[in-house]
C-alpha positions in Angstrom: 22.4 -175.3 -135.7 21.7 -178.1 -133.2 18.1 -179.5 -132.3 16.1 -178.7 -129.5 16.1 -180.7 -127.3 12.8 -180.8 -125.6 11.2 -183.0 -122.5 7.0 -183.0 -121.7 6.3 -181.9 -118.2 4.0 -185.7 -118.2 7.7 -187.3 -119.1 8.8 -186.2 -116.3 6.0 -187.2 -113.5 6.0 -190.7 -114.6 9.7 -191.1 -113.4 11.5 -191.1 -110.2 12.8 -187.9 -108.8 17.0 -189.3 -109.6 16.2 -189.9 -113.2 13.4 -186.8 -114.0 16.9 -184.2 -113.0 19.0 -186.7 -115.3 16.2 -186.1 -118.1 16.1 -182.1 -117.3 19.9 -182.1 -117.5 19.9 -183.7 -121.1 17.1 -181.4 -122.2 17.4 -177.2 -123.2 13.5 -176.9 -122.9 10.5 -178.2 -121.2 6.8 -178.5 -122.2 4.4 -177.6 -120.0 0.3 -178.7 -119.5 -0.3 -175.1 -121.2 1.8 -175.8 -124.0 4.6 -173.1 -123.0 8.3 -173.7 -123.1 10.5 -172.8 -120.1 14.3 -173.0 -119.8 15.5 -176.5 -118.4 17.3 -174.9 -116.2 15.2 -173.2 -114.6 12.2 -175.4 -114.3 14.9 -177.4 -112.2 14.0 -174.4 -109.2 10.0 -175.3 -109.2 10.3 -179.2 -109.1 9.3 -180.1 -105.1 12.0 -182.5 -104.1 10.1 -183.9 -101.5 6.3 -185.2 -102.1 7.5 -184.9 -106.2 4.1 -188.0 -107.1 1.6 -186.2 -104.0 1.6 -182.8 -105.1 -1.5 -181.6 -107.6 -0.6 -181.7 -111.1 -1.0 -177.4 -110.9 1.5 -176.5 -108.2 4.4 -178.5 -110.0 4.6 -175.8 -112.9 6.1 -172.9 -113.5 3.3 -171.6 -115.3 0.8 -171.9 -112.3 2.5 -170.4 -109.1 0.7 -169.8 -105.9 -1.1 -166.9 -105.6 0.9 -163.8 -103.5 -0.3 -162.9 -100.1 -0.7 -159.7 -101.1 -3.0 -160.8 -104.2 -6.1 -158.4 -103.7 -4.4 -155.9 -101.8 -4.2 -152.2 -103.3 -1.5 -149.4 -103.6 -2.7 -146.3 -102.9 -1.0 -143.3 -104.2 
């Protein structure tokens, strides 16, 4: 059985956008803020790749996604 391989979601903001992908390919898991693991591969889909430093720490996650349009709308039967 092989180790996980595992890469901090603060890992990966400190570094430029070229060598944060290089990190994610290496890695099976990433760490998020909240302490959750996600699938490397597809944490690749949520990283911006424009504005990747001027974004809030909160809409870089996977675990914090905007909130849906329809958010307080309700289905009626």
């Amino acid at each position: 059985m092989s180790p996980m391989r595992v890469v901090s979601v603060f890992e990966l903001r400190e570094l430029p956008l070229e060598e944060a992908m290089k990190k994610l390919d290496e890695a099976d898991w990433v760490l998020d803020e909240d302490s959750l693991f996600y699938p490397a591969d597809l944490y690749r889909e949520f990283i911006p790749a424009n504005n990747w430093r001027n974004l809030p720490k909160r809409e870089k996650t996977a675990s914090h996604p905007k909130r849906p349009r329809n958010y307080y709308r309700r289905v009626r039967p």
